[in-house]
C-alpha positions as CSV (number, residue, x, y, z in Angstrom):
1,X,19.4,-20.9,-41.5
2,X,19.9,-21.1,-38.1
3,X,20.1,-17.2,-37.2
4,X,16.2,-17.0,-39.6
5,X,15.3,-20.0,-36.9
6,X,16.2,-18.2,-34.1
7,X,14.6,-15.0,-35.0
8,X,11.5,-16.7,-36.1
9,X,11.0,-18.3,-32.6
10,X,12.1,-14.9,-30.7
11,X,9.3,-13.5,-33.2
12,X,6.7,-15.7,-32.6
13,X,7.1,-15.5,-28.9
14,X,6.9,-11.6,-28.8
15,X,3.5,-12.1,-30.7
16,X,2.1,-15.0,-28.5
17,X,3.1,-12.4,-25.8
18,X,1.3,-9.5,-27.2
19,X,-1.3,-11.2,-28.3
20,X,-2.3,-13.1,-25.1
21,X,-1.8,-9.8,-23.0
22,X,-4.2,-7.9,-25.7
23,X,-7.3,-9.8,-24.8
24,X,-6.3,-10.8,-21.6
25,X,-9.3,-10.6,-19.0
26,X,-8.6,-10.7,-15.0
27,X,-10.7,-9.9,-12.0
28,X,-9.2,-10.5,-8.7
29,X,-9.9,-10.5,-4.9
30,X,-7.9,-10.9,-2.1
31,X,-6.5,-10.1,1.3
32,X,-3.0,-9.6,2.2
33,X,-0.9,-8.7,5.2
34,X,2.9,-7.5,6.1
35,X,4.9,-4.7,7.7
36,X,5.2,-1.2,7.4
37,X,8.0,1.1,7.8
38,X,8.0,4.8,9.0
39,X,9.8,7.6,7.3
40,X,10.5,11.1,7.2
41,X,9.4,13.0,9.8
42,X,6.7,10.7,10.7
43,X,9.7,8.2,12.1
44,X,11.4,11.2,14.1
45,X,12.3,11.3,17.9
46,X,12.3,14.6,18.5
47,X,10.2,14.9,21.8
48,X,8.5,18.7,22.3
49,X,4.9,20.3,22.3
50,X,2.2,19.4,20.8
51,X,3.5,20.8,17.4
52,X,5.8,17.1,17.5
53,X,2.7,14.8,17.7
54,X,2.3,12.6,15.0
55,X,6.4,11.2,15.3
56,X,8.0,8.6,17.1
57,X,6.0,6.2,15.1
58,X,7.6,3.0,14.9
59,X,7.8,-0.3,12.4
60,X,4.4,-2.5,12.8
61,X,2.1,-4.7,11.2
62,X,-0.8,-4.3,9.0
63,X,-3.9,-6.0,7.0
64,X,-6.0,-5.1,3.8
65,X,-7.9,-6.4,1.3
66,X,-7.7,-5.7,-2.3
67,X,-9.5,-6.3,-5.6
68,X,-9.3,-5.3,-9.5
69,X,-10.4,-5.3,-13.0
70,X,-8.3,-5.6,-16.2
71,X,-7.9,-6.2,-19.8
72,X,-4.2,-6.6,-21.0
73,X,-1.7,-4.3,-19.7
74,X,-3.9,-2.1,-17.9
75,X,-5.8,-2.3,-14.8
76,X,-7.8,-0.3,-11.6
77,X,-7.3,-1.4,-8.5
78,X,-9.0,-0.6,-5.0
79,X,-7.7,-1.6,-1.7
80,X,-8.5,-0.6,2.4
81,X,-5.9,-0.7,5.0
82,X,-5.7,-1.2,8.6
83,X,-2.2,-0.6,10.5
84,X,-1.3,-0.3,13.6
85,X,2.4,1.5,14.1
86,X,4.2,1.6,17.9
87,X,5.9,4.2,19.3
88,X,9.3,5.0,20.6
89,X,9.5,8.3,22.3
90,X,7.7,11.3,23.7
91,X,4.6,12.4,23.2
92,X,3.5,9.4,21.8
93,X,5.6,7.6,24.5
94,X,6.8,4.2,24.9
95,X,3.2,2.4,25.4
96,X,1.2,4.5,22.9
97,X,-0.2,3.5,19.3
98,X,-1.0,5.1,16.1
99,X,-3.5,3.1,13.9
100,X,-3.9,4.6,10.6
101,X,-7.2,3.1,8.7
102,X,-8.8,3.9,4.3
103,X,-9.0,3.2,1.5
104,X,-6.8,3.8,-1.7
105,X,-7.7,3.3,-5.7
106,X,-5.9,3.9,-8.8
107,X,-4.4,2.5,-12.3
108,X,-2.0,-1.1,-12.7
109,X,0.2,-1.8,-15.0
110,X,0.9,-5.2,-15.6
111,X,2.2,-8.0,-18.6
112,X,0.9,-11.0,-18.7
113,X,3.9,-13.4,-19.5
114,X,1.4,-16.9,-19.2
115,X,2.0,-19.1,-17.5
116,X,4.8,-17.4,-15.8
117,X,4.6,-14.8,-13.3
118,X,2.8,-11.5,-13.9
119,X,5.5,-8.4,-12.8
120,X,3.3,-4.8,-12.7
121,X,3.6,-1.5,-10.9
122,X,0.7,0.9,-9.3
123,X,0.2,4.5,-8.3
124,X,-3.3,6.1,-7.1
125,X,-4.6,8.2,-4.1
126,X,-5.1,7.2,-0.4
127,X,-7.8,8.8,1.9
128,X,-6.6,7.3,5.1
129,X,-7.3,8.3,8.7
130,X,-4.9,8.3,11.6
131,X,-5.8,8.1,15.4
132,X,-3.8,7.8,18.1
133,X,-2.6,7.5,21.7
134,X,0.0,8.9,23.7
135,X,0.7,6.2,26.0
136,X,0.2,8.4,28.9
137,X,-2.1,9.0,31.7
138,X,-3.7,12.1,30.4
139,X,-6.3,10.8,28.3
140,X,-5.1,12.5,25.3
141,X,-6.4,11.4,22.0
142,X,-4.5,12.4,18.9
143,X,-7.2,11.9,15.7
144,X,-6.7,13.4,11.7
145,X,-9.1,14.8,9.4
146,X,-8.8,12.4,5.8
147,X,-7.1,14.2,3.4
148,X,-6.1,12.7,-0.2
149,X,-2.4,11.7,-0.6
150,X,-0.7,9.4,-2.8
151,X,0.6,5.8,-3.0
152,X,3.2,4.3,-5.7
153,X,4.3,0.3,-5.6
154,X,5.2,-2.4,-7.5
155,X,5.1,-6.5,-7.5
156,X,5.0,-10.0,-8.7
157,X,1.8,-12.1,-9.3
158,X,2.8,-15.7,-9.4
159,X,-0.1,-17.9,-10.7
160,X,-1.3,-21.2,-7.8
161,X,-3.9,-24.0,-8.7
162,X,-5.1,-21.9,-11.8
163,X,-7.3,-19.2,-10.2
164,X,-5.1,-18.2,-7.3
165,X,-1.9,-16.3,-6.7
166,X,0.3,-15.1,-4.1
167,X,1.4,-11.4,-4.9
168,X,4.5,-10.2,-2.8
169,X,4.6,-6.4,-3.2
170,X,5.8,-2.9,-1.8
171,X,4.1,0.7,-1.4
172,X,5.4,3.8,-0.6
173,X,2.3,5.8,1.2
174,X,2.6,9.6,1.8
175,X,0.2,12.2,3.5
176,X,-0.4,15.1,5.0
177,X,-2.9,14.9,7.8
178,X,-3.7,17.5,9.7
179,X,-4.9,16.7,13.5
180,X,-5.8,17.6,16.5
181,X,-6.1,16.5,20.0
182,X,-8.8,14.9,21.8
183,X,-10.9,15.5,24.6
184,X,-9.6,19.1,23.9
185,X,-11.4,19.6,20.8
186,X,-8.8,22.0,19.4
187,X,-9.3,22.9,15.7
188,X,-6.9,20.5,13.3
189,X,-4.5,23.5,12.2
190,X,-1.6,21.4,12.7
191,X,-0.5,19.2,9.9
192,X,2.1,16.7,9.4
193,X,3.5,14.5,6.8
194,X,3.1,10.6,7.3
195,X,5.1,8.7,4.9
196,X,5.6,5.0,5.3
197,X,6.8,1.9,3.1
198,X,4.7,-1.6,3.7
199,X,6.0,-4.8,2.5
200,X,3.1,-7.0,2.1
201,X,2.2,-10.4,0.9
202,X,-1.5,-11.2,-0.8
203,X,-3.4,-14.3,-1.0
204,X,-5.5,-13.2,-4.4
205,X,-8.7,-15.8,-5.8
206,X,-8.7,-14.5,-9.6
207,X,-10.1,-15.7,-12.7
208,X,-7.5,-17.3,-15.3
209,X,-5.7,-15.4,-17.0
């Protein structure tokens, strides 16, 4: 009797479950900000020619907004970003910046366990933009043409006052950008990969769910 009671309750969970997450509606809104860290050969220190621009990038800070539509498991998301990375060798140099800016969409799965936290993952394509400065006296300008990459992540929503939630997450970003240098002008033949994680936490305004 006790093993039927036990099964019946395990049962009747799952089904609350699935059927909660079935017609579940949510829209959200939010903004959110947090570090990201370099990789690959966007975080080398190799100095050289102009051939090595777009490395020696360095951990910084970031901001973006996001929002997203629903029903049940699955989702579409939309987000911009705006992060600034430092540098730590030549040619960026010591005092130069890179400051990647766009706009990424794409598909999120999530399950609605109500009223506890909401775990999902996301993957979709970014079409960011990276300028930046080599610190020096020169002048130089280093600036990308947007090309489409692609962005994977995961997190936690966790439900505050109702219709709001804080939403710890990370992404893992990579692109290949190619670039060239400014005032020069010189066509953007060279091309580089910039792959970075960010760590981020959002403040989201959504409707119940």
């Amino acid at each position: 009797m006790k093993v039927k009671w036990k099964c019946g309750l395990i049962a009747g969970l799952a089904l609350m479950t699935a059927s909660h997450a079935a017609r579940a509606q949510l829209f959200y809104v939010g903004v959110r900000g947090g570090a990201a860290i370099p990789t690959g050969t966007f975080s080398e220190t190799n100095s050289g020619s102009v051939e090595q621009f777009l490395q020696g990038a360095a951990p910084g800070l970031g901001y973006g907004a996001d929002a997203g539509i629903g029903a049940g498991f699955l989702g579409l998301y939309a987000s911009i970003d705006r992060i600034q990375f430092e540098c730590v060798n030549d040619p960026c140099g010591a005092s130069g910046r890179y400051k990647l800016s766009g706009a990424s969409g794409g598909v999120r799965l999530g399950v609605p366990l109500f009223p506890l936290i909401k775990p999902w993952v996301k993957g979709g394509i970014v079409v960011h933009d990276l300028a930046g400065t080599p610190g020096d006296a020169s002048g130089t300008r280093i600036e990308t043409i947007r090309r489409p990459g692609y962005e994977v992540g995961g997190g936690i929503d966790i439900p505050v006052a109702g219709i709001f939630s804080l939403t710890p997450q990370v992404r893992y970003i990579r692109q290949r950008l190619k670039y060239r240098l400014e005032p020069a002008g010189t066509t953007a033949t060279n091309a580089r990969d910039v792959n970075y994680y960010t760590f981020d936490i959002a403040f989201r305004l959504r409707s119940p769910i």
